[in-house]
N, C-alpha and C positions, 0 to 999 in steps of 0.2 A: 426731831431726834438729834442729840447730839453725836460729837465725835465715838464716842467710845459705845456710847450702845450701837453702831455703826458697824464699827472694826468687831463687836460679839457679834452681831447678825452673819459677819464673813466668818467668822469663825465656825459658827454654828455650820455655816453654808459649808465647809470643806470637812467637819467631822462628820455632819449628815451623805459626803460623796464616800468617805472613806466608810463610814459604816456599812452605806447601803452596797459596795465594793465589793466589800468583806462577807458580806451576806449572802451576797449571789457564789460568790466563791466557795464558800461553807458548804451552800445548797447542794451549787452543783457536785462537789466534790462527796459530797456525803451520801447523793444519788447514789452517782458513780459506783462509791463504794462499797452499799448494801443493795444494791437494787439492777446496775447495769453487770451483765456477764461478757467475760471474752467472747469476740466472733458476732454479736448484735453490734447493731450500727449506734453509731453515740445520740444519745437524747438531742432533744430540740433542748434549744438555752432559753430561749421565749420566756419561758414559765421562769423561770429563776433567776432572769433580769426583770421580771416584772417584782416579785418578791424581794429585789434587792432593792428597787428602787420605792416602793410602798413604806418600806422600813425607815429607808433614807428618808424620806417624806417627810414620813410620821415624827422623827427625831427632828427633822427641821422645824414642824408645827406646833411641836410641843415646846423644844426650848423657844423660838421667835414667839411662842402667846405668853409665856414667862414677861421676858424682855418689854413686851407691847404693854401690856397691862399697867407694869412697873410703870414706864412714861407715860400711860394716862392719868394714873393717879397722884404725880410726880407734878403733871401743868397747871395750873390754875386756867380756868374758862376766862377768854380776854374778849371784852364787849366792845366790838367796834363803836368809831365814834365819828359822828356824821358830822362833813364841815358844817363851822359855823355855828354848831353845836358847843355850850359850854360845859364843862367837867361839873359836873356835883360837886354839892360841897364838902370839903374835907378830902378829894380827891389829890387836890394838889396844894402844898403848904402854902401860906402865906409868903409873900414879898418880904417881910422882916426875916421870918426863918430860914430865906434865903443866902446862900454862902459868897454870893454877890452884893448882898448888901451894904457893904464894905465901902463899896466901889460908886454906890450911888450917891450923889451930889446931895 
């Protein structure tokens, strides 16, 4: 992978924290506001950091199999080549076609 799909993955990686942040905050807050009364003691957070962080997740896995995809279908398949082994033909140009040729005696 190069540079730049790199520095996206980080990227993704700090909007997937900030989402899933955002999301537990939402929750909890949204409980709170329809669901918990004065005088009861405050929810467990548990549940709605687990829900923040699923989301976060999920945003991470989604844009990264974006990303991933793109650079498989981006590489070409490269065939290793066993010493001693010669390149096929038309693999590698001729000696004339060469930009050293110039140079040979």
């Amino acid at each position: 992978m190069d540079e730049e799909r790199t520095l996206e993955l980080i990227e993704y990686g700090v909007e997937a924290l900030l989402l899933g942040a955002f999301t537990y905050l939402f929750a909890y807050q949204n409980y709170l506001l329809y669901r918990w009364h004065r005088g009861l003691p405050l929810p467990d957070k548990l549940p709605f950091l687990i829900i923040g962080a699923v989301v976060g997740l999920g945003f991470f896995l989604y844009k990264s199999r974006e990303i991933l995809k793109e650079v498989e279908t981006r590489q070409p398949e490269v065939k290793p080549v066993k010493s001693g082994e010669k390149p096929l033909e038309g693999e590698v140009g001729s000696p004339e076609e060469s930009d050293f040729s110039q140079w040979s005696d």
